[in-house]
N, C-alpha and C positions, 0 to 999 in steps of 0.2 A: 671373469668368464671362465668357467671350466665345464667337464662335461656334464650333461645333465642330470638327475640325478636319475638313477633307476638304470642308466646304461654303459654299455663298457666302452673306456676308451679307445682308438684305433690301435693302440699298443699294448695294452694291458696286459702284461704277462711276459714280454718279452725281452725288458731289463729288471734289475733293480735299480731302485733310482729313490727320489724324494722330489718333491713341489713345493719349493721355496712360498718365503711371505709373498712377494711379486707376481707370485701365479707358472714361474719359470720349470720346470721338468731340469732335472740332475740324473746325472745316471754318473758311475766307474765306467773308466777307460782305461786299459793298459796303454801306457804312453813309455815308451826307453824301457819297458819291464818292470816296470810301477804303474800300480791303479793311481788313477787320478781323477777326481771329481772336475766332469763338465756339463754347461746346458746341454742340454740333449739335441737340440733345434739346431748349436753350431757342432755339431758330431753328425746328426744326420743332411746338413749339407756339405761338409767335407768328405763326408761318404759320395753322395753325390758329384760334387765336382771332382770328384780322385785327387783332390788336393787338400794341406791346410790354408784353412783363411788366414787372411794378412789381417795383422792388428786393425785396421784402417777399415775392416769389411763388418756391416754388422747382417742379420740372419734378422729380415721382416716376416713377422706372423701376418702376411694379406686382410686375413681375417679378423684379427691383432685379437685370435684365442691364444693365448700363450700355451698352453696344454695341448695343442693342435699342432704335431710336429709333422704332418703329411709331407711331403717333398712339392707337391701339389699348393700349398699355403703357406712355402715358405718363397723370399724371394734376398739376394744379397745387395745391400745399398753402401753404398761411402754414410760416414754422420754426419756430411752436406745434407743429403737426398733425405735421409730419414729424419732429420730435424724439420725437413721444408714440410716434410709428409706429417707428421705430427703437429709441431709448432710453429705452423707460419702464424706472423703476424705480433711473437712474444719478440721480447725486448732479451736479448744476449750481454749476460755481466761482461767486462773487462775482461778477467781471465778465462771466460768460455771462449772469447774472440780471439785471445792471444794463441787459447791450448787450439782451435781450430786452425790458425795461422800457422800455427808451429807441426802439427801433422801435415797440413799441405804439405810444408818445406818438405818434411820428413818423406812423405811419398814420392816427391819429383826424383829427389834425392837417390831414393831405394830403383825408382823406373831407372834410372838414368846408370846406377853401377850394372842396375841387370845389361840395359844396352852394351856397355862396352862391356862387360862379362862374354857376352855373345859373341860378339866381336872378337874379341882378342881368341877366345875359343873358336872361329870359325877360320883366322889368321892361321894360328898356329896349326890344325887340323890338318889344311892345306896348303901347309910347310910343309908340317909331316910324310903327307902324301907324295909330293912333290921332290923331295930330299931323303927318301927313306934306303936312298944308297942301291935300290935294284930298278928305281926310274932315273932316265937320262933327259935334261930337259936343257932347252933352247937357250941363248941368252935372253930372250925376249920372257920364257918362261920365270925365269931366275928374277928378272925385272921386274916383271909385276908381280912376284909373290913378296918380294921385299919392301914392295911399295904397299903391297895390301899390310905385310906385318907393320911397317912405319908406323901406317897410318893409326893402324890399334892401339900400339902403343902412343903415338902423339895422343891419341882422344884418353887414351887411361891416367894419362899423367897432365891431361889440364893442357898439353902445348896447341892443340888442335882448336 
């Protein structure tokens, strides 16, 4: 599926790039001050969401024109969702099942440092605030910023 013939793509002219065998758009990215070759489709939705995608996200063509990078036709699924969306009903090797078992893990995993990341960073912030030597606080105040720090740390180190 690509465009038709006789007409211009919705981008045409606006990178360079190539179209793989799979039908995928490629374009250069400066990435750390090196070009680097990416699909085009996950560039123009991390433009999109102002973030980059996590390994674990894949960029669905709606329409599943691969040459079709609209923001409009694109949508982001886990490779649960888009396998369900493509291949319900096929039969999964052994190690499809393992490598999909093994991402879950890896995603709880990643959620779960972010939480206490947040955490420990909202503890300490409100230390900071609290102890920055030109506020004076209560004992009550002292008490529960040290029960808030604990607790960060108990959950960062598995005690919690």
């Amino acid at each position: 599926m690509g465009t038709p013939k006789g007409t211009k793509p919705w981008n045409a002219g606006t990178s360079r790039g190539w179209t793989d065998k799979r039908g995928y758009r490629w374009l250069y990215v400066e990435e750390n001050g090196r070009k680097v070759a990416r699909r085009e489709h996950r560039v123009v939705m991390e433009r999109h969401l102002g973030r980059k995608l996590e390994p674990w996200e894949l960029v669905h063509h709606l329409n599943e024109d691969k040459a079709d990078n609209r923001i409009e036709n694109l949508a982001v699924q886990t490779f649960g969702e888009h396998t369900v969306e493509h291949h319900t009903g096929g039969r999964k090797s052994e190690d499809a099942r393992r490598s999909m078992e093994a991402f879950a893990l890896l995603r709880e995993e990643l959620n779960r440092e972010r939480l206490v990341k947040a955490e420990l960073l909202e503890a300490l912030t409100w230390a900071v605030d609290h102890f920055d030597g030109n506020t004076r606080c209560n004992a009550e105040q002292e008490t529960n910023c040290i029960e808030i720090c604990r607790a960060a740390i108990a959950k960062a180190t598995g005690a919690a």
